[in-house]
C-alpha positions as CSV (number, residue, x, y, z in Angstrom):
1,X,29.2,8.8,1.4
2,X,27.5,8.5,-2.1
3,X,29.6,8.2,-5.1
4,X,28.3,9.2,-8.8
5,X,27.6,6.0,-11.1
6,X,29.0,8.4,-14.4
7,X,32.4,9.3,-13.2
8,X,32.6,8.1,-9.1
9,X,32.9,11.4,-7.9
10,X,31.6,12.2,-4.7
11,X,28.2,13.7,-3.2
12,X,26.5,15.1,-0.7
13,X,23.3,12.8,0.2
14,X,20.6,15.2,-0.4
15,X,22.2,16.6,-3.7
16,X,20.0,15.7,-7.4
17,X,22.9,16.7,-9.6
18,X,26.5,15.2,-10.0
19,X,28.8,18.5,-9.6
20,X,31.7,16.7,-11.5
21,X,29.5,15.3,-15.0
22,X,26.4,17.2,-14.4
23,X,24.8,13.8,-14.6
24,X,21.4,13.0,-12.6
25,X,21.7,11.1,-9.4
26,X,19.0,8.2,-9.2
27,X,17.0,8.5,-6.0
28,X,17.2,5.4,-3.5
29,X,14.1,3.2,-3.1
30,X,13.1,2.8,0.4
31,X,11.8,0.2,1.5
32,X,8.0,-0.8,2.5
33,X,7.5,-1.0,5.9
34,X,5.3,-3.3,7.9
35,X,2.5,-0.2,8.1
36,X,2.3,0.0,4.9
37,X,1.9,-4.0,4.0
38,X,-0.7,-3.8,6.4
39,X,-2.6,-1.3,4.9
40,X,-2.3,-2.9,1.5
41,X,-3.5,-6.3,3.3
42,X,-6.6,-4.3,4.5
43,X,-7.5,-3.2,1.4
44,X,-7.4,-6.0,-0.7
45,X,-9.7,-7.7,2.0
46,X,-12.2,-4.7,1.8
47,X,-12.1,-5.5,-2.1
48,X,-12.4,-9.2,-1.4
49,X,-15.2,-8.3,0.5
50,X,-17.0,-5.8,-1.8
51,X,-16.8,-8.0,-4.5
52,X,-18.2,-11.2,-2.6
53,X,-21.1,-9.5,-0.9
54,X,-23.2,-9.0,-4.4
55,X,-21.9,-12.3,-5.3
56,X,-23.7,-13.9,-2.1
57,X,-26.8,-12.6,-3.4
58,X,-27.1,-13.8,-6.8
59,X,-24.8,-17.1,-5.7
60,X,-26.7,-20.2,-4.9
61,X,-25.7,-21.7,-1.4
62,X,-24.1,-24.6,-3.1
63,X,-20.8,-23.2,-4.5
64,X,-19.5,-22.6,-1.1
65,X,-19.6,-18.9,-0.8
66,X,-20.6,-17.3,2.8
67,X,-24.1,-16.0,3.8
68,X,-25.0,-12.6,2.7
69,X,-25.3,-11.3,6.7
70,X,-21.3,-13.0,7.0
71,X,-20.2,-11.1,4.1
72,X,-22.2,-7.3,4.9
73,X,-20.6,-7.9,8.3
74,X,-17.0,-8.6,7.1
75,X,-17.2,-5.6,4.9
76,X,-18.3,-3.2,7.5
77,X,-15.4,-4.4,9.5
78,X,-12.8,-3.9,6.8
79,X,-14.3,-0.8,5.9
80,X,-13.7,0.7,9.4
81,X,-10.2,-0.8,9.6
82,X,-9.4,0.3,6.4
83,X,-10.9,3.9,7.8
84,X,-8.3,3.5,10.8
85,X,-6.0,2.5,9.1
86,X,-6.0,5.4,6.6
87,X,-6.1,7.8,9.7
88,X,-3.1,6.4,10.9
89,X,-1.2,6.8,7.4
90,X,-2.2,10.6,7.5
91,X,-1.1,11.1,10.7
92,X,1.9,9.7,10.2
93,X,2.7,11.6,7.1
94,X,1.9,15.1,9.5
């Protein structure tokens, strides 16, 4: 049972609106799931990615960054999990 912060009355859970002070009820937070730190994992990686493949080309070989055919193929595999992964969210939202 949720009480009103204003003056502790009472409240339903779905209700927006303190019926005792008329005062707004601050929606709960919930809290990220392990789907969706997954997904934000993903596509940082596919930005990681994005940004190092140009970088590889320009880059000489002595500053430590991956070959251009390492970092075309780790794009193409983020970009199809980050595809799944999307897929997944919207089907999960249905």
């Amino acid at each position: 049972m949720e009480h009103c912060g204003s003056c502790n009355a009472t409240l339903k859970p779905g209700e927006k609106e303190c019926w005792g002070c008329s005062a707004v009820v601050p929606e709960k937070e919930a809290k990220t799931t392990m789907h969706q730190r997954f997904h934000s994992l993903i596509n940082v990686l596919f930005i990681f990615f994005a940004v190092l493949t140009p970088l590889a080309l320009v880059v000489p070989n002595e500053y430590g960054i991956p070959s251009v055919k390492k970092c075309v193929v780790g794009l193409i595999v983020m970009g199809l999990a980050r595809s799944s992964i999307q897929t997944m969210t919207d089907a999960k939202k249905s």
